[in-house]
N, C-alpha and C positions, 0 to 999 in steps of 0.2 A: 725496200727496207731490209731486205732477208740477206741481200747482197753485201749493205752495209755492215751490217751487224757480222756477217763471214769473215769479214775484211778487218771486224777487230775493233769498228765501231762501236760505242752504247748510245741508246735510241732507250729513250724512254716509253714505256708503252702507249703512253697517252697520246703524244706525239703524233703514230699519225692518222687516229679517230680527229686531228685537232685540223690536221691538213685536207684529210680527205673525207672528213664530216662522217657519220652513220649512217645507216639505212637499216630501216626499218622494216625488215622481212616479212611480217606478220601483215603490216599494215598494206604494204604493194600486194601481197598477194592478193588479201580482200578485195583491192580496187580488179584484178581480172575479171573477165565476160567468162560465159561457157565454155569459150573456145581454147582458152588456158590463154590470152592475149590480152592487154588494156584494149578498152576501146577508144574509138580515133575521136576526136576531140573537133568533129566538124563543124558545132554551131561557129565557134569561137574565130575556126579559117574564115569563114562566109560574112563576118560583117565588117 
């Protein structure tokens, strides 16, 4: 977007939270283990 917008573009800013969604910093990081990693999601492979 930074590119377009250089080139003389206008890009609204909503735009593109609309394309490439949010995230939610607060709440991923809660999901980490101690090891500062998510955990692997093994039951769900195994059935």
């Amino acid at each position: 977007m930074a590119s377009m917008r250089a080139a003389g573009r206008r890009i609204d800013d909503q735009v593109p939270a609309h394309i490439f969604g949010s995230i939610d910093v607060e709440g991923e990081l809660a999901r980490l283990g101690p090891t500062g990693y998510r955990p692997l999601r093994v039951r769900d492979t195994l059935l």
